[in-house]
mmCIF entry with sequence, helices, sheets and N, C-alpha, C, O atoms, coordinates in Angstrom:
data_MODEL
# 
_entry.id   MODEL 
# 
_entity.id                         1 
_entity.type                       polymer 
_entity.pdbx_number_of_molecules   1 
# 
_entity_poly.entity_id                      1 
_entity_poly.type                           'polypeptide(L)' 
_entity_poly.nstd_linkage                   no 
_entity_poly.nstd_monomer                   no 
_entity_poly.pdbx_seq_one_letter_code       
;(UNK)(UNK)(UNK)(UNK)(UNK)(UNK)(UNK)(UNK)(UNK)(UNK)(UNK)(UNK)(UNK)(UNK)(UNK)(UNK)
(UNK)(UNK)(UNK)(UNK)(UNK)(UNK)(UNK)(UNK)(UNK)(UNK)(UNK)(UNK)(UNK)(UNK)(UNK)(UNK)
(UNK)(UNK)(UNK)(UNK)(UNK)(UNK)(UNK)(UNK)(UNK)(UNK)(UNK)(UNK)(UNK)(UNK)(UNK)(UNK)
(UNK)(UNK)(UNK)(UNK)(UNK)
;
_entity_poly.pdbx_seq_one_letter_code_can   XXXXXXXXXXXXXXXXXXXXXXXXXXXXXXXXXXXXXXXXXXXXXXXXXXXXX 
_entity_poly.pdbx_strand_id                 A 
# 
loop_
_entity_poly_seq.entity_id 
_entity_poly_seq.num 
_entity_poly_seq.mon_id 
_entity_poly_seq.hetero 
1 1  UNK n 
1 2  UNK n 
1 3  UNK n 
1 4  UNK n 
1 5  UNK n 
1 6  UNK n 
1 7  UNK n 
1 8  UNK n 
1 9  UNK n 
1 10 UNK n 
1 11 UNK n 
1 12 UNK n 
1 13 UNK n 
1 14 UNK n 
1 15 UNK n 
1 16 UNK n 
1 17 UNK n 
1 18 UNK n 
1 19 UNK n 
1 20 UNK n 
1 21 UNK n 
1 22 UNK n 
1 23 UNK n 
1 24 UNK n 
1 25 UNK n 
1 26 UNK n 
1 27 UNK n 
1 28 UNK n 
1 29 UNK n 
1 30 UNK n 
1 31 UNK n 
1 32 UNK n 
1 33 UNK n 
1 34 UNK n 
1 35 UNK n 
1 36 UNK n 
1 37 UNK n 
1 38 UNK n 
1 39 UNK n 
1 40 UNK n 
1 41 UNK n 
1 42 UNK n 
1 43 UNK n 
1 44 UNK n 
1 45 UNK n 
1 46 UNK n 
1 47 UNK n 
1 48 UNK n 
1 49 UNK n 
1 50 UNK n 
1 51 UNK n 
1 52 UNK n 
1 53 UNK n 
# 
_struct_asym.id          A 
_struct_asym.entity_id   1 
# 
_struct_sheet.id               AA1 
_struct_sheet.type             ? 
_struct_sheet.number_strands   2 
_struct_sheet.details          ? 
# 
_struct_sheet_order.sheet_id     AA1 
_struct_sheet_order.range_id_1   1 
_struct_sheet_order.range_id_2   2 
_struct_sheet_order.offset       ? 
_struct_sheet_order.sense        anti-parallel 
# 
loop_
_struct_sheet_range.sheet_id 
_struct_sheet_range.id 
_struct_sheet_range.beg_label_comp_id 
_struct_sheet_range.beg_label_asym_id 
_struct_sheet_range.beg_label_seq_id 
_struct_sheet_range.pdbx_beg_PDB_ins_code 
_struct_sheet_range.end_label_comp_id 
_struct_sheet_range.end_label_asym_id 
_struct_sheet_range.end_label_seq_id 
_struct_sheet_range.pdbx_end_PDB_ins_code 
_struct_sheet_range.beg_auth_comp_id 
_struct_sheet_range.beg_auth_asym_id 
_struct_sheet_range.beg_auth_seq_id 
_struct_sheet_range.end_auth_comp_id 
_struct_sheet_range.end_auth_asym_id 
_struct_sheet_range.end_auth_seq_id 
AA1 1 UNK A 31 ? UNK A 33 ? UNK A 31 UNK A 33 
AA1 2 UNK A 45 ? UNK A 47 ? UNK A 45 UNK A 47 
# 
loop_
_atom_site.group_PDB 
_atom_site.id 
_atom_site.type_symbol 
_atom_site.label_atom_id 
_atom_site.label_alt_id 
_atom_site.label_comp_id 
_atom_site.label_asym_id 
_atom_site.label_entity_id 
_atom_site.label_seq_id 
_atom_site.pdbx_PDB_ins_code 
_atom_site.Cartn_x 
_atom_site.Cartn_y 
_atom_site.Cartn_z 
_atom_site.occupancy 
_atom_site.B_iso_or_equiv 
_atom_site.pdbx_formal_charge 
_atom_site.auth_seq_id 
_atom_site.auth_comp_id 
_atom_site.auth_asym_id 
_atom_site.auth_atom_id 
_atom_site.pdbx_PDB_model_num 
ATOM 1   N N  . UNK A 1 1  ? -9.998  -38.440 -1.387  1.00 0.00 ? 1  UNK A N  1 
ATOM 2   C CA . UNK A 1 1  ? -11.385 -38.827 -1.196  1.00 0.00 ? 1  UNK A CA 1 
ATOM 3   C C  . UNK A 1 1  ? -12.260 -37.812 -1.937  1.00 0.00 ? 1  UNK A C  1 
ATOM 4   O O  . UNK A 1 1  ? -12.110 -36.595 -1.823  1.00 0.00 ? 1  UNK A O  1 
ATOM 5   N N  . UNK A 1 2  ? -12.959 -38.257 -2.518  1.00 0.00 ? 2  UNK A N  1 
ATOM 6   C CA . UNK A 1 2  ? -14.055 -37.794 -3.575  1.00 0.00 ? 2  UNK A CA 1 
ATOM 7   C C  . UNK A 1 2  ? -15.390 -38.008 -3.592  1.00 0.00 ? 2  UNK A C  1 
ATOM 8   O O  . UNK A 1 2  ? -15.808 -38.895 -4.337  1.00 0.00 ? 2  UNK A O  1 
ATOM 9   N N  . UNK A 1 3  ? -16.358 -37.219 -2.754  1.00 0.00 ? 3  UNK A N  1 
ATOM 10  C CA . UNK A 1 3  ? -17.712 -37.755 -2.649  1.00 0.00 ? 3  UNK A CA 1 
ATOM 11  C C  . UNK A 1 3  ? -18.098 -38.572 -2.032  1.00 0.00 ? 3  UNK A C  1 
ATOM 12  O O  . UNK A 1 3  ? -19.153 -39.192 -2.173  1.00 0.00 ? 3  UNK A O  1 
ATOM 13  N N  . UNK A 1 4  ? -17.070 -38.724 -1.041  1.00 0.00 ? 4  UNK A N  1 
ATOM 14  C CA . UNK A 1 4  ? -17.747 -39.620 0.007   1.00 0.00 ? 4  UNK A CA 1 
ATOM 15  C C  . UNK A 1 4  ? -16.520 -41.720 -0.507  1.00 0.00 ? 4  UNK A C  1 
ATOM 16  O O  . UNK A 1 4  ? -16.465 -42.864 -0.055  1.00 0.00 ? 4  UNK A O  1 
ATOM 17  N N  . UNK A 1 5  ? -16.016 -41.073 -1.401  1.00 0.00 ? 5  UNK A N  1 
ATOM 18  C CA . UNK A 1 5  ? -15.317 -42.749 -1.919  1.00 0.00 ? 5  UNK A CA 1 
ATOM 19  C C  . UNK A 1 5  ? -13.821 -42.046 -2.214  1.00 0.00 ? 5  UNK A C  1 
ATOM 20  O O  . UNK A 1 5  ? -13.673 -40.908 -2.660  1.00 0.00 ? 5  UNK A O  1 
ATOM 21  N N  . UNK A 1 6  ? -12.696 -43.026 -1.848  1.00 0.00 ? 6  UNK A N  1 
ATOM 22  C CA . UNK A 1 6  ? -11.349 -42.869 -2.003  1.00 0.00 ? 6  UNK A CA 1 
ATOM 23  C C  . UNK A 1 6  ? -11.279 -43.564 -3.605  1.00 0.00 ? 6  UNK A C  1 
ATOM 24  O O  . UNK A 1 6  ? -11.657 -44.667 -4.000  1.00 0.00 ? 6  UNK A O  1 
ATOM 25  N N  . UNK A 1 7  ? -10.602 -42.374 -4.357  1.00 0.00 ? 7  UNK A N  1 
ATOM 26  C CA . UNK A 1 7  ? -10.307 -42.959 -6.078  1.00 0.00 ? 7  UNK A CA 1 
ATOM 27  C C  . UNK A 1 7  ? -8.932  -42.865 -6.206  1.00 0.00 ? 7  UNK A C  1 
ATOM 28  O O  . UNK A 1 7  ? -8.231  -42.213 -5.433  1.00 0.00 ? 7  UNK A O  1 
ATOM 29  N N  . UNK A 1 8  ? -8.341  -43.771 -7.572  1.00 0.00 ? 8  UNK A N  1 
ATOM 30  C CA . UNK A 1 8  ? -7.032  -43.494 -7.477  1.00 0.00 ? 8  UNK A CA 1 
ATOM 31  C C  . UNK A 1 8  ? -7.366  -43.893 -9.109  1.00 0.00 ? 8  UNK A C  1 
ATOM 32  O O  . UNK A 1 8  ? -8.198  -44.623 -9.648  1.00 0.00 ? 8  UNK A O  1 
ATOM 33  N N  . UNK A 1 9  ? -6.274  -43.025 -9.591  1.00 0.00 ? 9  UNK A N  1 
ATOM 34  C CA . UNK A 1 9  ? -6.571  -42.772 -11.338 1.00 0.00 ? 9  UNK A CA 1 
ATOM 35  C C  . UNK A 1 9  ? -4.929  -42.931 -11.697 1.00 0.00 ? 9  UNK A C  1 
ATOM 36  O O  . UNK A 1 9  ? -3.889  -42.932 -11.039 1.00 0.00 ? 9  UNK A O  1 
ATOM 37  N N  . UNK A 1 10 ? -5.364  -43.093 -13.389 1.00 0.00 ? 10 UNK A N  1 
ATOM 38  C CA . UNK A 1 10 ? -3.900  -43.238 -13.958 1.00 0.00 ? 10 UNK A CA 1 
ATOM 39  C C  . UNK A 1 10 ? -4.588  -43.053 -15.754 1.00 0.00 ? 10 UNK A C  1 
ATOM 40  O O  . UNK A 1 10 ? -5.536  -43.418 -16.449 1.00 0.00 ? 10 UNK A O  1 
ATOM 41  N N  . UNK A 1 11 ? -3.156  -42.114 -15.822 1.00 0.00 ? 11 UNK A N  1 
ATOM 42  C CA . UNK A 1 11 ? -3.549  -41.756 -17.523 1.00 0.00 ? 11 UNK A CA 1 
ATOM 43  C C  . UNK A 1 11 ? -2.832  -42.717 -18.080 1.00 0.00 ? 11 UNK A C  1 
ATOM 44  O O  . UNK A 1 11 ? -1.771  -43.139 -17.621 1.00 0.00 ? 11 UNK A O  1 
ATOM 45  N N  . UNK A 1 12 ? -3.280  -43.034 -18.911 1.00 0.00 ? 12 UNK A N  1 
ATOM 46  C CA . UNK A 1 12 ? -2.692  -44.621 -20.209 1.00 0.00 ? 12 UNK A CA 1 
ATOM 47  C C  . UNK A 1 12 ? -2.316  -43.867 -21.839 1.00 0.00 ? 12 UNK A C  1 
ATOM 48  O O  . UNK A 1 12 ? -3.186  -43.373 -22.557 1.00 0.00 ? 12 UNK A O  1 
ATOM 49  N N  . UNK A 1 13 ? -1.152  -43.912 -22.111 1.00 0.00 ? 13 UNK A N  1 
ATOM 50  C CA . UNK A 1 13 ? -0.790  -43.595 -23.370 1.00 0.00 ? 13 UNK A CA 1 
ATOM 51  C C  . UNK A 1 13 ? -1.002  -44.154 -24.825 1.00 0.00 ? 13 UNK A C  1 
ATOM 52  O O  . UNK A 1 13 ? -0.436  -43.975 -25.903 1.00 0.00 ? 13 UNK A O  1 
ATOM 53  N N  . UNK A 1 14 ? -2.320  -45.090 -24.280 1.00 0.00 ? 14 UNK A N  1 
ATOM 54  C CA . UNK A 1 14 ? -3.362  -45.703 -25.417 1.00 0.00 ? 14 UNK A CA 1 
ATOM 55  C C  . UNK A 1 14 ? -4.480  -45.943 -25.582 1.00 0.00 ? 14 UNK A C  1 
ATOM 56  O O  . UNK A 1 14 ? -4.746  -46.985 -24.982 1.00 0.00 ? 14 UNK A O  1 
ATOM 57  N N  . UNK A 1 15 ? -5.386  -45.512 -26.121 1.00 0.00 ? 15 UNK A N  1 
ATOM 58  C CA . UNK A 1 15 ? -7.028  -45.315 -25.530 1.00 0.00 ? 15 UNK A CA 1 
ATOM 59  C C  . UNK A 1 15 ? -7.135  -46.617 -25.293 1.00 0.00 ? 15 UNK A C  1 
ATOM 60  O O  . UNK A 1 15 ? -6.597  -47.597 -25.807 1.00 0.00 ? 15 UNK A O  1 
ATOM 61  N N  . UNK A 1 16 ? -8.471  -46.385 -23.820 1.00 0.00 ? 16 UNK A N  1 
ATOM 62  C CA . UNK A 1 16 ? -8.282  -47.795 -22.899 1.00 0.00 ? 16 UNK A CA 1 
ATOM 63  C C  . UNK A 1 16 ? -10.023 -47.941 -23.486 1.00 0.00 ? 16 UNK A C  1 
ATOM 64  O O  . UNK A 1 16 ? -10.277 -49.073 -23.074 1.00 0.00 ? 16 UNK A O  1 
ATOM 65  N N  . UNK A 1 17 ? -11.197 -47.493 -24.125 1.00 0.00 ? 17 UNK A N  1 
ATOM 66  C CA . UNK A 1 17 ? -12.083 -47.036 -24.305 1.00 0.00 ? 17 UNK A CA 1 
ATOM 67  C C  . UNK A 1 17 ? -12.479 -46.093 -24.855 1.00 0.00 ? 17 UNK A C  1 
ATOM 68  O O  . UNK A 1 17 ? -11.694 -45.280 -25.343 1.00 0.00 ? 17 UNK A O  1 
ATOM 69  N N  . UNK A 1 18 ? -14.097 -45.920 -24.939 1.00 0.00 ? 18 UNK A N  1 
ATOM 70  C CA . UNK A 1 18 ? -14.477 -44.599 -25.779 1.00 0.00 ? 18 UNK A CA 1 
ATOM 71  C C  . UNK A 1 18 ? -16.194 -44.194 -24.966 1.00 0.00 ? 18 UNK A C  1 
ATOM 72  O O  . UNK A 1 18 ? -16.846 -44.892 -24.190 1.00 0.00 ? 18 UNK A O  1 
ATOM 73  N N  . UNK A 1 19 ? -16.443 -43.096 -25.417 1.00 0.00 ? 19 UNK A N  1 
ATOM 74  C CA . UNK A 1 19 ? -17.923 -42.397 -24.962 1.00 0.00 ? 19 UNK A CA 1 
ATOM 75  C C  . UNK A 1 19 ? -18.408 -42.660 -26.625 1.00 0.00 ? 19 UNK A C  1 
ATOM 76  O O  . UNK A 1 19 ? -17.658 -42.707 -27.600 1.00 0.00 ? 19 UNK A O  1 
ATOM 77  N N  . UNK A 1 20 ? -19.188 -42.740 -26.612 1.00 0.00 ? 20 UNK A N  1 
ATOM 78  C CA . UNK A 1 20 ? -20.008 -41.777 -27.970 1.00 0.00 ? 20 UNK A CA 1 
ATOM 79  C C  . UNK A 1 20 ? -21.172 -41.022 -27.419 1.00 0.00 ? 20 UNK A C  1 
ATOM 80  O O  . UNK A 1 20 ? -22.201 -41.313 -26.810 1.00 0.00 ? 20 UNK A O  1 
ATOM 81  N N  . UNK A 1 21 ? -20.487 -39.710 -27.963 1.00 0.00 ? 21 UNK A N  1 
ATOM 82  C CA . UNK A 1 21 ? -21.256 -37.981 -27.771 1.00 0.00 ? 21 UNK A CA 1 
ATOM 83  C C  . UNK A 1 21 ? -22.693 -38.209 -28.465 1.00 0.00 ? 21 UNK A C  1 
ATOM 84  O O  . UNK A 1 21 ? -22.970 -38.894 -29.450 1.00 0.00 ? 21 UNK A O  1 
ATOM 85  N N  . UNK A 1 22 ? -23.560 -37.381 -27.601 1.00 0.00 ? 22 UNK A N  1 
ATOM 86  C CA . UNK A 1 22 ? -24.897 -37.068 -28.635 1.00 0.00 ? 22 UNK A CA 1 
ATOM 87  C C  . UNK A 1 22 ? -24.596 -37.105 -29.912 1.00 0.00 ? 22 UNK A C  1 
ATOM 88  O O  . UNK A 1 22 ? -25.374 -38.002 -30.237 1.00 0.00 ? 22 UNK A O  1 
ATOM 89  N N  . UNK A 1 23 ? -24.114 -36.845 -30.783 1.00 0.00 ? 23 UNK A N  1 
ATOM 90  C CA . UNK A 1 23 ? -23.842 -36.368 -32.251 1.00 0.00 ? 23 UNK A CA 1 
ATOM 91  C C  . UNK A 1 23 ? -23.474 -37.641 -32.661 1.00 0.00 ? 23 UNK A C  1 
ATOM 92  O O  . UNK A 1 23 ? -23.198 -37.795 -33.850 1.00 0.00 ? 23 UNK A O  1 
ATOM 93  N N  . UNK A 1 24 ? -23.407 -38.785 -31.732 1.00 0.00 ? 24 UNK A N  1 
ATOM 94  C CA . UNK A 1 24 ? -22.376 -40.398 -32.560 1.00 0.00 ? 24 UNK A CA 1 
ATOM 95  C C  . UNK A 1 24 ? -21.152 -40.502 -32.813 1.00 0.00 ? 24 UNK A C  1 
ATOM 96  O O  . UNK A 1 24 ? -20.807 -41.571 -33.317 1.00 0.00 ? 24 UNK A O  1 
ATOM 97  N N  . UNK A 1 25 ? -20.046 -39.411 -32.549 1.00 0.00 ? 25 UNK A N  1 
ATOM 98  C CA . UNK A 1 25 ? -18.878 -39.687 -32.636 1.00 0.00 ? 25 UNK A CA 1 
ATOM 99  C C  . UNK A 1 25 ? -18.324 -39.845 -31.044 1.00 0.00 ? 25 UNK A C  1 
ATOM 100 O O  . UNK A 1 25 ? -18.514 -39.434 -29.899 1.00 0.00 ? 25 UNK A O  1 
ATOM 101 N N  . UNK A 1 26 ? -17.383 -40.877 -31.962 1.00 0.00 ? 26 UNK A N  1 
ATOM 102 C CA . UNK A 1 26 ? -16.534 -40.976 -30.211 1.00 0.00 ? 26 UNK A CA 1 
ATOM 103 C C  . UNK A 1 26 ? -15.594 -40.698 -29.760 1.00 0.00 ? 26 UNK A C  1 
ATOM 104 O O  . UNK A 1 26 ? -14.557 -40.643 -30.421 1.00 0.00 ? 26 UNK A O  1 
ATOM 105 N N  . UNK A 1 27 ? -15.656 -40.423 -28.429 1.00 0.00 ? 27 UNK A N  1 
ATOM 106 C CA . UNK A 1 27 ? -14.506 -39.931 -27.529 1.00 0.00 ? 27 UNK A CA 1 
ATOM 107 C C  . UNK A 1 27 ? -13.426 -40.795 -26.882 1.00 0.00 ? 27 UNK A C  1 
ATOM 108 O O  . UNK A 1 27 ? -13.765 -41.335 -25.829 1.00 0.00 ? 27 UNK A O  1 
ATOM 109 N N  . UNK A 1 28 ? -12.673 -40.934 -27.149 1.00 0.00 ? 28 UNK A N  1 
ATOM 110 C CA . UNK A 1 28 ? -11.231 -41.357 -26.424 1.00 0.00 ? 28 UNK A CA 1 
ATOM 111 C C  . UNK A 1 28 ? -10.899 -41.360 -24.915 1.00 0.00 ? 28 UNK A C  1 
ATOM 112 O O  . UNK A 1 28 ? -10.457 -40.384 -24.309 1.00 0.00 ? 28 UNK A O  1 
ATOM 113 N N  . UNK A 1 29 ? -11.152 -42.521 -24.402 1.00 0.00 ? 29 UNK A N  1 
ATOM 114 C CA . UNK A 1 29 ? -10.812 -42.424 -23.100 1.00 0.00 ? 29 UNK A CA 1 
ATOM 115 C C  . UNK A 1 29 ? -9.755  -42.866 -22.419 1.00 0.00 ? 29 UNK A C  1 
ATOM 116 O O  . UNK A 1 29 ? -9.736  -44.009 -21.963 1.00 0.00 ? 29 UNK A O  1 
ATOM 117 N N  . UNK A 1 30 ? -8.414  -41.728 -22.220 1.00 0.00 ? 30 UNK A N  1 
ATOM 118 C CA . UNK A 1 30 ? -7.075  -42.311 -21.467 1.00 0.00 ? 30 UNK A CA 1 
ATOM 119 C C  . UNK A 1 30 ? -6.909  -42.312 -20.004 1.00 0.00 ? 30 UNK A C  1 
ATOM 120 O O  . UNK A 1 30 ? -5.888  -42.222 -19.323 1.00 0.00 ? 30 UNK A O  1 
ATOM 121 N N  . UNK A 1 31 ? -8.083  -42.428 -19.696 1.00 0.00 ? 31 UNK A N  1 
ATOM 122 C CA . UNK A 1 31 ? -8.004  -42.289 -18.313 1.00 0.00 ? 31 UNK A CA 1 
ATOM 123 C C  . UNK A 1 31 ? -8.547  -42.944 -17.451 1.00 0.00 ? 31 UNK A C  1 
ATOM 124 O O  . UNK A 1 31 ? -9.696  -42.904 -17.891 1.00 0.00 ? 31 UNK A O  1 
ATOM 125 N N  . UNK A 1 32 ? -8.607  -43.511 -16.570 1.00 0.00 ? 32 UNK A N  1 
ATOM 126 C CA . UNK A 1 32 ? -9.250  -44.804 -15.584 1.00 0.00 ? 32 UNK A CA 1 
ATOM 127 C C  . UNK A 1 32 ? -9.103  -44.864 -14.307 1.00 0.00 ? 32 UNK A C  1 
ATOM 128 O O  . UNK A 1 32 ? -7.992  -45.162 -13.869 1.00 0.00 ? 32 UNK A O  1 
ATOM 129 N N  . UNK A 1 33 ? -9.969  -44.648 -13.592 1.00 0.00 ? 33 UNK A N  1 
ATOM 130 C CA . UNK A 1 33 ? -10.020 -44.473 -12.049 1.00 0.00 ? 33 UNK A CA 1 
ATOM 131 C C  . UNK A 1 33 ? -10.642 -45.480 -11.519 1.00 0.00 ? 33 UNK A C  1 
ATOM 132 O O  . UNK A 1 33 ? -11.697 -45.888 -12.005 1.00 0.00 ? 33 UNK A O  1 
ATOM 133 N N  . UNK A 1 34 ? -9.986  -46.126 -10.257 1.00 0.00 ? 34 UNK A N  1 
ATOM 134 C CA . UNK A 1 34 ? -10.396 -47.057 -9.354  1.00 0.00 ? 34 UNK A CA 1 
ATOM 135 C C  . UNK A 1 34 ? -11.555 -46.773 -8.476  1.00 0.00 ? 34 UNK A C  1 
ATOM 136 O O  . UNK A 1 34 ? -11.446 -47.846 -7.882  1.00 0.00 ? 34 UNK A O  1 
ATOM 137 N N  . UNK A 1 35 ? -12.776 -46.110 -7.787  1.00 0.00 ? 35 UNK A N  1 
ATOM 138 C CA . UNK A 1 35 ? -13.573 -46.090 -7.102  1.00 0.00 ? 35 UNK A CA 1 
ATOM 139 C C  . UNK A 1 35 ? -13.307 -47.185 -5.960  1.00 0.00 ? 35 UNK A C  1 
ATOM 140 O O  . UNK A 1 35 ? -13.086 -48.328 -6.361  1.00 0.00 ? 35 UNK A O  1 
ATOM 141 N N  . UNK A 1 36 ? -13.307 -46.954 -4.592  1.00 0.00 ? 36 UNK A N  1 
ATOM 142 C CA . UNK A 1 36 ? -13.403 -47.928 -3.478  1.00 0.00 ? 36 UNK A CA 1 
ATOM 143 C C  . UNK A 1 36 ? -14.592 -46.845 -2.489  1.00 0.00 ? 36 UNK A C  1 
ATOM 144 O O  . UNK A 1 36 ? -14.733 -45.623 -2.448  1.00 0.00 ? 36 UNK A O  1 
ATOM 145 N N  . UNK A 1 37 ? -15.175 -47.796 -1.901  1.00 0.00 ? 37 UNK A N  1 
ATOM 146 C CA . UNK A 1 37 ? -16.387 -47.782 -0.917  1.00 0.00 ? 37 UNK A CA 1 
ATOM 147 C C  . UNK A 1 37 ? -15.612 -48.140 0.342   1.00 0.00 ? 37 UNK A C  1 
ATOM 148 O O  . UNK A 1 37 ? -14.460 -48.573 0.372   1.00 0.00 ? 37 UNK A O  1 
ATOM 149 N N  . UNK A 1 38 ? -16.597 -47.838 1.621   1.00 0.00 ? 38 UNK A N  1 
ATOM 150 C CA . UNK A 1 38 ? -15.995 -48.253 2.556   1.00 0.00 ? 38 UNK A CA 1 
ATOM 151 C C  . UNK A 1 38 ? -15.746 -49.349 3.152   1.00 0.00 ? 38 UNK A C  1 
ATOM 152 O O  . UNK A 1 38 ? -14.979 -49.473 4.107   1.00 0.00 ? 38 UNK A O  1 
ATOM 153 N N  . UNK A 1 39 ? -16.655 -50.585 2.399   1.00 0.00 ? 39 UNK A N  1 
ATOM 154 C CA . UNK A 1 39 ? -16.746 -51.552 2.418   1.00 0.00 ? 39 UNK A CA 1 
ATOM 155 C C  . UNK A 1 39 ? -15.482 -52.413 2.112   1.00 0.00 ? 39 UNK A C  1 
ATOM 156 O O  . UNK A 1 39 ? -15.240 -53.456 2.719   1.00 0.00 ? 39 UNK A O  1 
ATOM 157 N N  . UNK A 1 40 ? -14.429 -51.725 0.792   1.00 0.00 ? 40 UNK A N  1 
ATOM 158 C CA . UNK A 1 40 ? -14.020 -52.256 0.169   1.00 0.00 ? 40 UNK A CA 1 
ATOM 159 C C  . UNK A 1 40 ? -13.902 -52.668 -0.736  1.00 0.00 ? 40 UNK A C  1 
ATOM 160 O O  . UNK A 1 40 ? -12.887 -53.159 -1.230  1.00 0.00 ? 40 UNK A O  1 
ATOM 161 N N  . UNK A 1 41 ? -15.457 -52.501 -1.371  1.00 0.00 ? 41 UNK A N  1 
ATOM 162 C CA . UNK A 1 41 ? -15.849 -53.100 -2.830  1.00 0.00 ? 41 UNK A CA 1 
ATOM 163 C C  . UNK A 1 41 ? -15.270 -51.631 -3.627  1.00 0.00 ? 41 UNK A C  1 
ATOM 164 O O  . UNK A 1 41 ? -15.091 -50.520 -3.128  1.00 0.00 ? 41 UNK A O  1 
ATOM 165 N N  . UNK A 1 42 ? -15.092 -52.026 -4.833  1.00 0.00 ? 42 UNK A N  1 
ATOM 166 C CA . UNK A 1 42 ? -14.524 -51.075 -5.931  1.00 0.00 ? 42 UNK A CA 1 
ATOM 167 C C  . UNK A 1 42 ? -14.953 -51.540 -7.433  1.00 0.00 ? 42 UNK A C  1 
ATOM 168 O O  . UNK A 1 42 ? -15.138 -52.612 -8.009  1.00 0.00 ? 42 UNK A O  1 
ATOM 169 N N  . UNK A 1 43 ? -15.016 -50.044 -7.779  1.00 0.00 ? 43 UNK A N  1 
ATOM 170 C CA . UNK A 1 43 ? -15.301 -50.278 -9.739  1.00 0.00 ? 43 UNK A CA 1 
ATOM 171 C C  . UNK A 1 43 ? -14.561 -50.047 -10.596 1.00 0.00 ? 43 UNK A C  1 
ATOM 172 O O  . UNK A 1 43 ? -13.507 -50.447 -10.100 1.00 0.00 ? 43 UNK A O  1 
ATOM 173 N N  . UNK A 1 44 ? -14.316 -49.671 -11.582 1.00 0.00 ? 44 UNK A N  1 
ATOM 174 C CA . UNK A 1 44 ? -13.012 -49.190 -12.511 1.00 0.00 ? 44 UNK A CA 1 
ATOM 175 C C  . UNK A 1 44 ? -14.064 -48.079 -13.406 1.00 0.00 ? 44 UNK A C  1 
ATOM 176 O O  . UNK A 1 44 ? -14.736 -48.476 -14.358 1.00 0.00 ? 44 UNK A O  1 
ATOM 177 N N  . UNK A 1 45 ? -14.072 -47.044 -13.060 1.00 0.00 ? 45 UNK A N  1 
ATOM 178 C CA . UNK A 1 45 ? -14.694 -46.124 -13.807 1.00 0.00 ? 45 UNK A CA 1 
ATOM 179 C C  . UNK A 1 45 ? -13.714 -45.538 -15.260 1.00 0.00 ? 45 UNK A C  1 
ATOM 180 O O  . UNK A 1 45 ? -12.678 -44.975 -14.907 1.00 0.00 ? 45 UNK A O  1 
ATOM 181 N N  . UNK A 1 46 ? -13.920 -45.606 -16.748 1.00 0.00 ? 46 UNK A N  1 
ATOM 182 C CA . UNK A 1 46 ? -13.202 -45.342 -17.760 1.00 0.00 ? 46 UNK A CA 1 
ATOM 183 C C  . UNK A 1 46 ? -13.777 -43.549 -17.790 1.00 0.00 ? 46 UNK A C  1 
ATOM 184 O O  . UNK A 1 46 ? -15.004 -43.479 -17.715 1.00 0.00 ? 46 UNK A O  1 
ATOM 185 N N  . UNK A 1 47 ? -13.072 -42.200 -17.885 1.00 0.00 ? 47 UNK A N  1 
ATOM 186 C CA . UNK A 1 47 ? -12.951 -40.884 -18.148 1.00 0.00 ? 47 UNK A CA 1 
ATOM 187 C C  . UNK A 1 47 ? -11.855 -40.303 -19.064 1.00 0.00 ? 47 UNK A C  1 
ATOM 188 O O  . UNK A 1 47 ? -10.727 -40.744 -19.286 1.00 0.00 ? 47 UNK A O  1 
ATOM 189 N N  . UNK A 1 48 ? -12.427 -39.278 -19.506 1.00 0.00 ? 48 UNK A N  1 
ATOM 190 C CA . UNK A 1 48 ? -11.659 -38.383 -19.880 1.00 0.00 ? 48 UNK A CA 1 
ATOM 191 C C  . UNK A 1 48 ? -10.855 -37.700 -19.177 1.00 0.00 ? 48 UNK A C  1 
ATOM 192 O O  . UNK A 1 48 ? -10.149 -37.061 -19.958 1.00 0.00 ? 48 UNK A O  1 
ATOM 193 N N  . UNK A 1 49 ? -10.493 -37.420 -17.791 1.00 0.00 ? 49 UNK A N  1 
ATOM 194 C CA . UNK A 1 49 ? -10.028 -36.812 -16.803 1.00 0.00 ? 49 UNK A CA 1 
ATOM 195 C C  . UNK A 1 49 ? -10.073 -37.447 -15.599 1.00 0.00 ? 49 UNK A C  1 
ATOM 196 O O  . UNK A 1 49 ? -10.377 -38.622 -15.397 1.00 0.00 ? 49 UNK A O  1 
ATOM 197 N N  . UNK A 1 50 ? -9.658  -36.358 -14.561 1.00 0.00 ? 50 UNK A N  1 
ATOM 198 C CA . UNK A 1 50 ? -9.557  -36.820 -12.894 1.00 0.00 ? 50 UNK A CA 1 
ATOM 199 C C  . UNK A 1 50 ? -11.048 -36.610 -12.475 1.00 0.00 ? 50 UNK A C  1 
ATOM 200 O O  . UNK A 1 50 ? -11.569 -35.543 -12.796 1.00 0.00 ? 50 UNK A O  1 
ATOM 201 N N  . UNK A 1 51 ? -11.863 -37.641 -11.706 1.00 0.00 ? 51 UNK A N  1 
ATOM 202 C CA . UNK A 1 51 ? -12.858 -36.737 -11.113 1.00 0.00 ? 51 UNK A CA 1 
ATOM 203 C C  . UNK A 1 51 ? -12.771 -35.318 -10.339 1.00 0.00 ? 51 UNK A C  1 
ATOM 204 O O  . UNK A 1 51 ? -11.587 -35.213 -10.017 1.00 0.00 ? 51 UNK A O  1 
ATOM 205 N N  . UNK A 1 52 ? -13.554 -34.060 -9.846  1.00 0.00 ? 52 UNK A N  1 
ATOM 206 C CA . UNK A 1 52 ? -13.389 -33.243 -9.489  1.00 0.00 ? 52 UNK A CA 1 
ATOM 207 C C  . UNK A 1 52 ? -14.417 -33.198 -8.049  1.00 0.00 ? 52 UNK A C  1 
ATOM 208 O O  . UNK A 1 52 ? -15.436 -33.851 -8.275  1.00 0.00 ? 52 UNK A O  1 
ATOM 209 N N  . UNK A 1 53 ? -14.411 -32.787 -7.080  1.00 0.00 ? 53 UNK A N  1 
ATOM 210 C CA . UNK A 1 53 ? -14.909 -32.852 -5.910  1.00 0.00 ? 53 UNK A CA 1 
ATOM 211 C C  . UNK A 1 53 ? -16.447 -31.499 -6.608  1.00 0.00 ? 53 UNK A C  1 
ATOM 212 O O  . UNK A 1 53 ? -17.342 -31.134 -5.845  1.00 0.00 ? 53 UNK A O  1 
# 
């Protein structure tokens, strides 16, 4: 649990997405975390990493 929401993540060995940085180049994103509420409802957040508390 993370901020108040249970996440569950998984690294992918092929970019699943990208950021583009201030500067316009983009970042590679292998990483993807589930977000759930208490409700139940959930998002698919795309990162560079694990969230951190």
């Amino acid at each position: 649990m993370i901020r108040g929401y249970d996440r569950y993540g998984m690294f992918i060995d092929e970019p699943i997405g990208y950021r583009i940085s201030p500067d316009g180049s983009r970042i590679l994103l292998y990483y993807g975390e589930i977000k759930i509420n208490a409700d139940d409802q959930y998002h698919v957040i795309l990162c560079t990493r694990p969230s951190e508390e």
